[in-house]
Biopython code that builds the backbone (N, CA, C, O; Angstrom):
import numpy as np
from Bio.PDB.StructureBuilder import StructureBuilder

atoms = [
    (1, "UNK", "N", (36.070, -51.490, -52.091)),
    (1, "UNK", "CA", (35.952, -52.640, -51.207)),
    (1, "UNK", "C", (34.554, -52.678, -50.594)),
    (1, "UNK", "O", (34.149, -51.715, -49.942)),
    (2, "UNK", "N", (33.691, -53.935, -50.816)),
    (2, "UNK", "CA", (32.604, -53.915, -49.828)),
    (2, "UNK", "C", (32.847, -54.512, -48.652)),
    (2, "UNK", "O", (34.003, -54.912, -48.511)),
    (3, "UNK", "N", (32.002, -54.715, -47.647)),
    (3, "UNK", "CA", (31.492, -55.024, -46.324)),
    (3, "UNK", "C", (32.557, -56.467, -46.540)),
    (3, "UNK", "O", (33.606, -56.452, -45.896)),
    (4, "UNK", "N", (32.341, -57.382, -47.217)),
    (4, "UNK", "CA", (32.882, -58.884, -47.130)),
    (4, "UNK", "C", (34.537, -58.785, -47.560)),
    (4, "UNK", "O", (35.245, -59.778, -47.392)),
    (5, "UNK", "N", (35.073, -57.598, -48.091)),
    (5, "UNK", "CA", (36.273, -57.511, -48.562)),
    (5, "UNK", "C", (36.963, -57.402, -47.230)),
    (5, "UNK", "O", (38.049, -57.958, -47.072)),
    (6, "UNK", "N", (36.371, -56.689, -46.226)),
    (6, "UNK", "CA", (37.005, -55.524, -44.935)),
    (6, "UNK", "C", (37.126, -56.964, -43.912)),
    (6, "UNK", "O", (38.127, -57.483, -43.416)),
    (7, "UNK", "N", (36.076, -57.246, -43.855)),
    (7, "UNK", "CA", (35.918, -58.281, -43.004)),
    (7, "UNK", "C", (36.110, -60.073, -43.045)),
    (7, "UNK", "O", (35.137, -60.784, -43.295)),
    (8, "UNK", "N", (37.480, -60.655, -42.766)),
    (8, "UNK", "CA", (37.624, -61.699, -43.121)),
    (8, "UNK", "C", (37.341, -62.896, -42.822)),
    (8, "UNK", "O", (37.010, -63.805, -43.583)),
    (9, "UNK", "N", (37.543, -62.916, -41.065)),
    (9, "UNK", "CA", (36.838, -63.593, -40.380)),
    (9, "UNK", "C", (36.976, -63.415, -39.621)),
    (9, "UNK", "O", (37.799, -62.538, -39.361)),
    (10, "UNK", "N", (35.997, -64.382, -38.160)),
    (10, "UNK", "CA", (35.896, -64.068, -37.345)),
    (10, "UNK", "C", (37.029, -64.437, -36.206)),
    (10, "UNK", "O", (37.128, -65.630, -36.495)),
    (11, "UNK", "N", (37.964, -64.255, -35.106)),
    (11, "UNK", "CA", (38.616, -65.044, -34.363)),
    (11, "UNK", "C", (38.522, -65.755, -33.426)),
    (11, "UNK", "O", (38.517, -64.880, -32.560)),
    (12, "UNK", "N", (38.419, -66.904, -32.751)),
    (12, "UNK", "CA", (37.663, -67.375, -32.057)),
    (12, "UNK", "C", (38.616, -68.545, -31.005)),
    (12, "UNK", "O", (38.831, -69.736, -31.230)),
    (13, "UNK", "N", (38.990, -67.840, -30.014)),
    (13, "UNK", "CA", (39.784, -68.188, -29.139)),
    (13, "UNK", "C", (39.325, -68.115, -27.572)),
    (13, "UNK", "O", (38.226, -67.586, -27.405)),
    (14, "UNK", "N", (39.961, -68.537, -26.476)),
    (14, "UNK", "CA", (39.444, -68.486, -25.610)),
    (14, "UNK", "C", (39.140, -67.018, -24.810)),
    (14, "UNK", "O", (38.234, -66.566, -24.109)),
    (15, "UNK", "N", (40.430, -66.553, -25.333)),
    (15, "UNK", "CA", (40.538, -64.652, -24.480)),
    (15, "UNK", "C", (39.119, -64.310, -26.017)),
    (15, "UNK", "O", (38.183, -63.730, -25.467)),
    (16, "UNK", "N", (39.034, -64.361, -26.427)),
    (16, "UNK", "CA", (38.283, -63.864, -27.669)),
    (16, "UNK", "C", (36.893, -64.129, -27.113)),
    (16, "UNK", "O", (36.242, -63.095, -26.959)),
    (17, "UNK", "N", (36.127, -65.528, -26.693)),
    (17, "UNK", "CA", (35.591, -65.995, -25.907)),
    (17, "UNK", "C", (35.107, -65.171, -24.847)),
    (17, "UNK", "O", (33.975, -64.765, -25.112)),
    (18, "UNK", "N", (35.657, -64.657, -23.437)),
    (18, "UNK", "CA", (35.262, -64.312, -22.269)),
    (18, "UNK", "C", (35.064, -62.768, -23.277)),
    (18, "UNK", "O", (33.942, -62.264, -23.260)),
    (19, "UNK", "N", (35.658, -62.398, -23.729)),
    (19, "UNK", "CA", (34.871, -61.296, -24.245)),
    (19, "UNK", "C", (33.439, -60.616, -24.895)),
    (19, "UNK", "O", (32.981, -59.474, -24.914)),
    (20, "UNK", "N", (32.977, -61.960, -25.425)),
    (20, "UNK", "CA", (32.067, -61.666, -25.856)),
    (20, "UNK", "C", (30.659, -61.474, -24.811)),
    (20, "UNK", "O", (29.627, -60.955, -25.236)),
    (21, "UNK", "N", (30.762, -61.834, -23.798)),
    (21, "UNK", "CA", (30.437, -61.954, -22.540)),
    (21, "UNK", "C", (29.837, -59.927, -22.271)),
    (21, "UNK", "O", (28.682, -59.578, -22.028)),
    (22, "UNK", "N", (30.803, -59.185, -22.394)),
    (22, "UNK", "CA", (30.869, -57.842, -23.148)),
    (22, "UNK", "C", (30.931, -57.042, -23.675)),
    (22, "UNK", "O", (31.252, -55.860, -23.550)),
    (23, "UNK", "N", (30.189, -58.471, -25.210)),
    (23, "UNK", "CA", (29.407, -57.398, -26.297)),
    (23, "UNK", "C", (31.096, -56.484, -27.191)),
    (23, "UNK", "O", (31.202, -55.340, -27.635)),
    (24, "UNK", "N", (31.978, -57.461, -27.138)),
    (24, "UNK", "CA", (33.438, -57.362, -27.216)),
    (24, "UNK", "C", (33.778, -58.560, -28.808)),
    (24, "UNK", "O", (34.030, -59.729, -28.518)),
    (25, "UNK", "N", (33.762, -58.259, -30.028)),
    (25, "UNK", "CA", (34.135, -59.338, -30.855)),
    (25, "UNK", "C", (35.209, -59.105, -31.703)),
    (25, "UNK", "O", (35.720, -58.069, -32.127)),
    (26, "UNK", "N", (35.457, -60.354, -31.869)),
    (26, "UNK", "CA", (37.516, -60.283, -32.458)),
    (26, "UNK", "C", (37.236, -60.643, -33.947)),
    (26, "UNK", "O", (36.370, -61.485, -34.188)),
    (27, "UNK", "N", (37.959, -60.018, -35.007)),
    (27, "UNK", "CA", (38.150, -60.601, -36.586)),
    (27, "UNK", "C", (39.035, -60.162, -37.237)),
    (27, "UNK", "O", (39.868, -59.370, -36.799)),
    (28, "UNK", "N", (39.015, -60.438, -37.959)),
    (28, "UNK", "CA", (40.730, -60.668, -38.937)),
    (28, "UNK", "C", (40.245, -60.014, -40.247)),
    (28, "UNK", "O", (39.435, -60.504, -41.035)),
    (29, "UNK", "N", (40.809, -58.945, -40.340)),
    (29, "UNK", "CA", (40.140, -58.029, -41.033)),
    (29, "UNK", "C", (41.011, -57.827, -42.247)),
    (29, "UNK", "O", (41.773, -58.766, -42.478)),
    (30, "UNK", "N", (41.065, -56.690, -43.161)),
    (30, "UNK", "CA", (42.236, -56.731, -44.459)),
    (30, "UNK", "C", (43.283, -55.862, -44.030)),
    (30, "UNK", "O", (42.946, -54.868, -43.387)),
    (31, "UNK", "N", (44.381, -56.036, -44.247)),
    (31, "UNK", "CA", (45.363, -55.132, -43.850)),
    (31, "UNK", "C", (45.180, -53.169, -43.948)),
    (31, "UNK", "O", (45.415, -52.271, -43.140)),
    (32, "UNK", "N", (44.626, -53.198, -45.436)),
    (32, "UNK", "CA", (44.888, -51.647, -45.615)),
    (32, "UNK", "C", (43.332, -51.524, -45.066)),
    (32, "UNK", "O", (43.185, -50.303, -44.996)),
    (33, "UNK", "N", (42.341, -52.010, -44.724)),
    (33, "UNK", "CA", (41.078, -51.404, -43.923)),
    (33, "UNK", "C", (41.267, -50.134, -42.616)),
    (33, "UNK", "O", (42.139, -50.320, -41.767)),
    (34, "UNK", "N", (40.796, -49.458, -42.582)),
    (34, "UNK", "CA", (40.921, -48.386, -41.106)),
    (34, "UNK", "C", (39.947, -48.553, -40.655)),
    (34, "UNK", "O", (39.141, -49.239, -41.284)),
    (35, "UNK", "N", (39.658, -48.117, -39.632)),
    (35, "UNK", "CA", (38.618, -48.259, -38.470)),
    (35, "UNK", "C", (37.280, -48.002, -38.901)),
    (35, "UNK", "O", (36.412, -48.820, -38.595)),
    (36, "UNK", "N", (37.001, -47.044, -39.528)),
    (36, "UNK", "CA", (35.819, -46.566, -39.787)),
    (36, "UNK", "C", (35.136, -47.357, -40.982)),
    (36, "UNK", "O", (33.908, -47.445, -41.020)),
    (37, "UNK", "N", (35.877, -47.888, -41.884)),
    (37, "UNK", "CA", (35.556, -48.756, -42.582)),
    (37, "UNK", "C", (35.011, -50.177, -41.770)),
    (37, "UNK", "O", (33.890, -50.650, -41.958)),
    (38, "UNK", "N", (36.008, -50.746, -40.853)),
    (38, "UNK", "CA", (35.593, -51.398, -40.476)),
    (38, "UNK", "C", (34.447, -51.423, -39.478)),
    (38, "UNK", "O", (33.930, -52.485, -39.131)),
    (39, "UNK", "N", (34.122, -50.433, -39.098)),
    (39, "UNK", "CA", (32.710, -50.122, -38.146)),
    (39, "UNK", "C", (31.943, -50.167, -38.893)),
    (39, "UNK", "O", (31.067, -50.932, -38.490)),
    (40, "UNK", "N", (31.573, -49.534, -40.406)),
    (40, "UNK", "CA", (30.708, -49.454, -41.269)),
    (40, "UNK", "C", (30.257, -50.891, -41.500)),
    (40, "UNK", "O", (29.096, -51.226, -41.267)),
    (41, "UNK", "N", (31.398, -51.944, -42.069)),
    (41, "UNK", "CA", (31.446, -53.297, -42.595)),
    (41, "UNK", "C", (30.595, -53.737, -41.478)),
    (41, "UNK", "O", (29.388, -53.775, -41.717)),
    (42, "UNK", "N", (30.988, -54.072, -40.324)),
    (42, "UNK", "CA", (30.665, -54.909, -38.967)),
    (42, "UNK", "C", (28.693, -54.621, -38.913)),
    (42, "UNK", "O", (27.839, -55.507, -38.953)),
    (43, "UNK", "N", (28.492, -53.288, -38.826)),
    (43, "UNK", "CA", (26.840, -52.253, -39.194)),
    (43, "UNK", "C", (26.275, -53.093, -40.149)),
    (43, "UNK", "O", (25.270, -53.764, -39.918)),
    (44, "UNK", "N", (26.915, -53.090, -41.295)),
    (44, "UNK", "CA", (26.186, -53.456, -42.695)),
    (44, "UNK", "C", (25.930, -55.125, -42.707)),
    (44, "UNK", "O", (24.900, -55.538, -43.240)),
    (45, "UNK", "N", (26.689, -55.879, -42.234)),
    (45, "UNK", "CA", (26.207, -57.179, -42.191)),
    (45, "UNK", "C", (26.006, -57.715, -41.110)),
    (45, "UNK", "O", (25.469, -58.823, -41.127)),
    (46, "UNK", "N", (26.302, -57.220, -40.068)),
    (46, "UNK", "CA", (25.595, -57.815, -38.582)),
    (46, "UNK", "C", (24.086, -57.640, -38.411)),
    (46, "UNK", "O", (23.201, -58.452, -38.141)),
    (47, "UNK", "N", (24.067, -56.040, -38.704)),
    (47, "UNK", "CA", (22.643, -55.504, -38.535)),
    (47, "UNK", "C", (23.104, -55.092, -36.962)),
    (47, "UNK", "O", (22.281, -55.541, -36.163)),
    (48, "UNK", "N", (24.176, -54.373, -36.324)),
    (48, "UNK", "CA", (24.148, -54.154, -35.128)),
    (48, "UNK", "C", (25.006, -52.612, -34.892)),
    (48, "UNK", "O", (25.802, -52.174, -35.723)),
    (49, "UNK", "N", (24.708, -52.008, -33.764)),
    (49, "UNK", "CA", (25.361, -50.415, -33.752)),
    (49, "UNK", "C", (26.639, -50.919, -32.920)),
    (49, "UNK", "O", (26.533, -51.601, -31.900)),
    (50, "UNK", "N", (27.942, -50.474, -33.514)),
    (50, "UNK", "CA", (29.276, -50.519, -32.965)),
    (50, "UNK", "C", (29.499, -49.123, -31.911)),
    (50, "UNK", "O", (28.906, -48.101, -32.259)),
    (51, "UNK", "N", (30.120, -49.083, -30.970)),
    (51, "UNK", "CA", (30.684, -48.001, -30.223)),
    (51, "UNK", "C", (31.795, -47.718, -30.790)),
    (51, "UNK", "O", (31.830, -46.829, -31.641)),
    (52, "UNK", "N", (33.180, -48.585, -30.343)),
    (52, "UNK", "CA", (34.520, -48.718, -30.819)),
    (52, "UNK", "C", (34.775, -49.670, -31.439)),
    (52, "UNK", "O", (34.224, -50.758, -31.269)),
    (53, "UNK", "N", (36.052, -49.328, -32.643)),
    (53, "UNK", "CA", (36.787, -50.227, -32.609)),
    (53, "UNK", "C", (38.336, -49.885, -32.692)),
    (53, "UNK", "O", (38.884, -49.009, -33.361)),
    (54, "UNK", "N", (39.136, -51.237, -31.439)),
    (54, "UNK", "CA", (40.397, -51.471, -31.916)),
    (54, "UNK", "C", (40.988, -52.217, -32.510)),
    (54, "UNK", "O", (40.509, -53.350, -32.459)),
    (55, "UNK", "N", (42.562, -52.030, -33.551)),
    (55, "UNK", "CA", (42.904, -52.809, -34.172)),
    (55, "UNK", "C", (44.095, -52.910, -34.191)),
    (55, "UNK", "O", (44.757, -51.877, -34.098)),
    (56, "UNK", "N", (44.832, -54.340, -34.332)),
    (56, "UNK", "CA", (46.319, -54.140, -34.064)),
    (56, "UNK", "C", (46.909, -54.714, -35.347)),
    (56, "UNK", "O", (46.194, -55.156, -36.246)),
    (57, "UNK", "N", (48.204, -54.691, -35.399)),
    (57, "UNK", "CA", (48.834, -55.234, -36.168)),
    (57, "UNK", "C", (49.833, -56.434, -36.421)),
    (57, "UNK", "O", (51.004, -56.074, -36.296)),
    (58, "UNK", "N", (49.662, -57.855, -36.767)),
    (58, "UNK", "CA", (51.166, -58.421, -36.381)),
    (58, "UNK", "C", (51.813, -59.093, -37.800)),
    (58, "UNK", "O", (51.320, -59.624, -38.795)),
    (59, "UNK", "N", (53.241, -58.766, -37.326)),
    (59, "UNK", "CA", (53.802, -59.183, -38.260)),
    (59, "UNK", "C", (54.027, -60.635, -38.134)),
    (59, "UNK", "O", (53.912, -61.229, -37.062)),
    (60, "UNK", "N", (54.341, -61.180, -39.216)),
    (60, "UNK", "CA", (54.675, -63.118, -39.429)),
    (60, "UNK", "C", (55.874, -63.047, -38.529)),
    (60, "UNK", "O", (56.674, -62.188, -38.159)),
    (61, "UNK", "N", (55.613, -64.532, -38.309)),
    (61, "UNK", "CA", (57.072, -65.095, -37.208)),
    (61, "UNK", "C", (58.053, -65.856, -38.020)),
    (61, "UNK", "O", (57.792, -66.326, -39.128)),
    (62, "UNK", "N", (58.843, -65.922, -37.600)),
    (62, "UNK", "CA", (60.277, -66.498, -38.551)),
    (62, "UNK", "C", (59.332, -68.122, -38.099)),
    (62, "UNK", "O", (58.588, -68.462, -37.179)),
    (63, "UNK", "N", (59.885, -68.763, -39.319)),
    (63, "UNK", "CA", (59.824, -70.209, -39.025)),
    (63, "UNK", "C", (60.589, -70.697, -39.915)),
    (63, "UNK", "O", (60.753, -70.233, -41.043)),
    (64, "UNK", "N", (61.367, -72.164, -39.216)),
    (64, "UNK", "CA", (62.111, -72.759, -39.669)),
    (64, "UNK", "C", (61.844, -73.937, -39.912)),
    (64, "UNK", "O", (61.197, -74.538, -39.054)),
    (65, "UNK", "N", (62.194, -74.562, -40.988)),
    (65, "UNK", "CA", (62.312, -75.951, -41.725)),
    (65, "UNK", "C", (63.650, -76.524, -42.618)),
    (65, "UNK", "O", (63.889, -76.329, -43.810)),
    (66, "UNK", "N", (64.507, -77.370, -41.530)),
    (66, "UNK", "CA", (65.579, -77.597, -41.949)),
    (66, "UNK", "C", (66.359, -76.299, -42.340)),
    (66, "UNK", "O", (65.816, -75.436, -41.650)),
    (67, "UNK", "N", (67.300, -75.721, -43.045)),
    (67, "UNK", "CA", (68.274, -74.944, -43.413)),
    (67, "UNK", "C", (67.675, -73.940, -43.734)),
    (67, "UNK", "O", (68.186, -72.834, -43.560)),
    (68, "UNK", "N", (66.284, -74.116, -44.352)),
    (68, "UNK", "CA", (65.596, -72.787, -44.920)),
    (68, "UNK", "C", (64.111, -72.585, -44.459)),
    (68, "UNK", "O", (63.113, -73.281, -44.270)),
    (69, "UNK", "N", (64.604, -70.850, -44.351)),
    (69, "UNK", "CA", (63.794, -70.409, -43.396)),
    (69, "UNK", "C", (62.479, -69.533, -43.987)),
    (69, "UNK", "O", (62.333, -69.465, -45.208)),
    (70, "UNK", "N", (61.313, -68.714, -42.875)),
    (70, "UNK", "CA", (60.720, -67.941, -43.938)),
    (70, "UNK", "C", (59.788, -67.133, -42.716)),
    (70, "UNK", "O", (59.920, -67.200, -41.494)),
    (71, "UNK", "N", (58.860, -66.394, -43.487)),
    (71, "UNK", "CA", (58.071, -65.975, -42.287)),
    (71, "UNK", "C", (56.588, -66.133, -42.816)),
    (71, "UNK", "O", (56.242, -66.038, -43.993)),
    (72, "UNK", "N", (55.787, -66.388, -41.740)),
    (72, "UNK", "CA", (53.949, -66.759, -41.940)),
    (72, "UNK", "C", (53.555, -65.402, -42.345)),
    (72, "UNK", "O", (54.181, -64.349, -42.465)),
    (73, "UNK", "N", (52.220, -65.774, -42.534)),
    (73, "UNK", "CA", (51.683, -64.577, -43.027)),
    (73, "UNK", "C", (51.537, -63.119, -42.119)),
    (73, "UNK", "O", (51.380, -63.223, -40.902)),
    (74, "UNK", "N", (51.581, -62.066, -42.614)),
    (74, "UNK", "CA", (50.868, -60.804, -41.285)),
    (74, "UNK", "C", (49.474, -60.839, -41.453)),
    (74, "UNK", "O", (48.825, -61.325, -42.380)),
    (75, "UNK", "N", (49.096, -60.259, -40.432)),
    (75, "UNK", "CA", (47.866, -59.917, -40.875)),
    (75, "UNK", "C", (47.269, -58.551, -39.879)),
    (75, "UNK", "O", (48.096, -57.678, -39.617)),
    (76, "UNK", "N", (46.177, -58.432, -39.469)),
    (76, "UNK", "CA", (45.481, -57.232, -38.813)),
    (76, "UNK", "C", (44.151, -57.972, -38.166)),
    (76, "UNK", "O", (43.421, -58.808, -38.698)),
    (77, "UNK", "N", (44.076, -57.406, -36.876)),
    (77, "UNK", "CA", (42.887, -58.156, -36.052)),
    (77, "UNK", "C", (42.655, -56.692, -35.303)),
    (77, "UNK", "O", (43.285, -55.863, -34.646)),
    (78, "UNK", "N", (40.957, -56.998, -35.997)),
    (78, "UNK", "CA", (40.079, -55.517, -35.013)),
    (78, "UNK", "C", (39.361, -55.981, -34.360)),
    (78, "UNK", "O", (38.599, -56.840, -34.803)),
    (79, "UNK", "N", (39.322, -55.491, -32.729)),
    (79, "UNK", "CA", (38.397, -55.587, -31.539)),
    (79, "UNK", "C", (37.400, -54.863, -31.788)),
    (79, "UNK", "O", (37.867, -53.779, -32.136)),
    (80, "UNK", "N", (36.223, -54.818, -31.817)),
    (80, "UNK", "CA", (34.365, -54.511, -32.148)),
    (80, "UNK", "C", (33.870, -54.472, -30.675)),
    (80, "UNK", "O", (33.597, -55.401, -29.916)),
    (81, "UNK", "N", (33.840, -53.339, -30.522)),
    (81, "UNK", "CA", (32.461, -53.010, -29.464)),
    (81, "UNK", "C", (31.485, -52.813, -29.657)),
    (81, "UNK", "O", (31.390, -52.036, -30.606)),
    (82, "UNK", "N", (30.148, -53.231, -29.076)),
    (82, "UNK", "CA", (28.953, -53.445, -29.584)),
    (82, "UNK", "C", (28.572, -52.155, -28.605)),
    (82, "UNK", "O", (29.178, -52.118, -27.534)),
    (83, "UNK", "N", (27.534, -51.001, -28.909)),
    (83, "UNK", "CA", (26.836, -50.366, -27.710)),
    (83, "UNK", "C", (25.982, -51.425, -27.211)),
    (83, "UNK", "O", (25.602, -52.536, -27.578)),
    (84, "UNK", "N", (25.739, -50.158, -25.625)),
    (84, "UNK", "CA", (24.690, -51.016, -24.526)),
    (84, "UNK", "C", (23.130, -51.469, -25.247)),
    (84, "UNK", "O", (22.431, -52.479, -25.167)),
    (85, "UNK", "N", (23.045, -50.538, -25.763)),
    (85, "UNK", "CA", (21.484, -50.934, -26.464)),
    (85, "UNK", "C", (21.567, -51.922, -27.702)),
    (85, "UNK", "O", (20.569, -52.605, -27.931)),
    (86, "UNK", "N", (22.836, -52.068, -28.630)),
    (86, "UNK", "CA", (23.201, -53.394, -29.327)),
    (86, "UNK", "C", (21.998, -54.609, -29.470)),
    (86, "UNK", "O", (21.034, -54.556, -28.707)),
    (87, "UNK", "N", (22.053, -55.176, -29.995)),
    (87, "UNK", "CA", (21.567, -56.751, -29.745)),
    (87, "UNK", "C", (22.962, -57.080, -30.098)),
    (87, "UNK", "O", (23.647, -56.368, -30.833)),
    (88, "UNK", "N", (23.362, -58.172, -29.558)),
    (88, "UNK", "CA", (24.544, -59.453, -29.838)),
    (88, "UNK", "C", (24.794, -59.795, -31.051)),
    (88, "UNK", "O", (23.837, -59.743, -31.823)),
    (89, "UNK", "N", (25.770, -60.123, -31.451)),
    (89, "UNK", "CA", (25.905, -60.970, -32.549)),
    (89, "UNK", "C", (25.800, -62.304, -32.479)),
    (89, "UNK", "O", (26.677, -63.031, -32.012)),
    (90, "UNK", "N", (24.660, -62.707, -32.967)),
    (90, "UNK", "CA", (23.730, -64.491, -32.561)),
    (90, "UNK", "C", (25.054, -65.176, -33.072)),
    (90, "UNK", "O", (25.872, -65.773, -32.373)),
    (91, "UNK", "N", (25.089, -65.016, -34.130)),
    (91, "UNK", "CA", (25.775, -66.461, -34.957)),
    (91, "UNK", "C", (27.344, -66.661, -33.931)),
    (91, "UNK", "O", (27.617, -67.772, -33.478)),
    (92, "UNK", "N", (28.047, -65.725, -33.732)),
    (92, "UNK", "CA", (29.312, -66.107, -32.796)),
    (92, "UNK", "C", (28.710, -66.176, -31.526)),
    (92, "UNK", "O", (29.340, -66.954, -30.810)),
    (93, "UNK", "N", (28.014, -65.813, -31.123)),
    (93, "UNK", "CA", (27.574, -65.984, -29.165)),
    (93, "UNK", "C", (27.287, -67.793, -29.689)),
    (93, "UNK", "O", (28.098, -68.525, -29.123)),
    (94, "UNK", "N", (26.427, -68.466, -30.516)),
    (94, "UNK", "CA", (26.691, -69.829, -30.664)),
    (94, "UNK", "C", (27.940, -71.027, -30.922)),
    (94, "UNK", "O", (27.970, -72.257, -30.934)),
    (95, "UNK", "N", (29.105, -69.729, -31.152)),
    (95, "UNK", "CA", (29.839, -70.634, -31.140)),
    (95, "UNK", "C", (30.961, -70.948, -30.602)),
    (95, "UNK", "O", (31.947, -71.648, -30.831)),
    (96, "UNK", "N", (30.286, -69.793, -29.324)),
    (96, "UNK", "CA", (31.364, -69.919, -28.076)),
    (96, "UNK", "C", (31.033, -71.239, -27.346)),
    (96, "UNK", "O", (31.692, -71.584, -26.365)),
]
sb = StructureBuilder()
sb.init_structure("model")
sb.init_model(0)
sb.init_chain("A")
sb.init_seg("    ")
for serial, (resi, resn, name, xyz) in enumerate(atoms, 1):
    if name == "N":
        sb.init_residue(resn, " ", resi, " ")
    sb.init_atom(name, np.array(xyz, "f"), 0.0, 1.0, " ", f" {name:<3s}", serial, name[0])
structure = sb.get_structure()
């Protein structure tokens, strides 16, 4: 897997938002990725030094349509900490 496999996109919500405020960024990453992969990925195409990262997991929600039912997709979303000495990540700080 390279750098663009790990990393899917970015998330971009309002709690996602006030975070970035502290060098804090949200993305939707591949399921079987682990952390360290994904710190590497985030390094290799940002061009920026990570501290932490966390990542959670959610499963799809039931949804219904008429009689038959099903569930959305899962997926995996990792929180990216940037260190203090960092530069930002330009392209999402624009599109808060």
């Amino acid at each position: 897997m390279n750098a663009y496999d790990i990393i899917l996109k970015p998330i971009l919500s309002e709690k996602t938002n006030a975070g970035i405020a502290y060098k804090v960024y949200t993305f939707k990453v591949a399921k079987t990725a682990t952390k360290t992969q994904i710190k590497k990925a985030v390094e290799e195409i940002f061009a920026v030094k990570v501290d932490k990262v966390n990542t959670v997991n959610y499963d799809g929600k039931l949804k219904r349509r008429g009689r038959t039912s099903g569930y959305t997709a899962s997926f995996k979303k990792a929180y990216v900490t940037l260190s203090l000495d960092s530069k930002p990540i330009e392209m999402l700080e624009n599109l808060a």
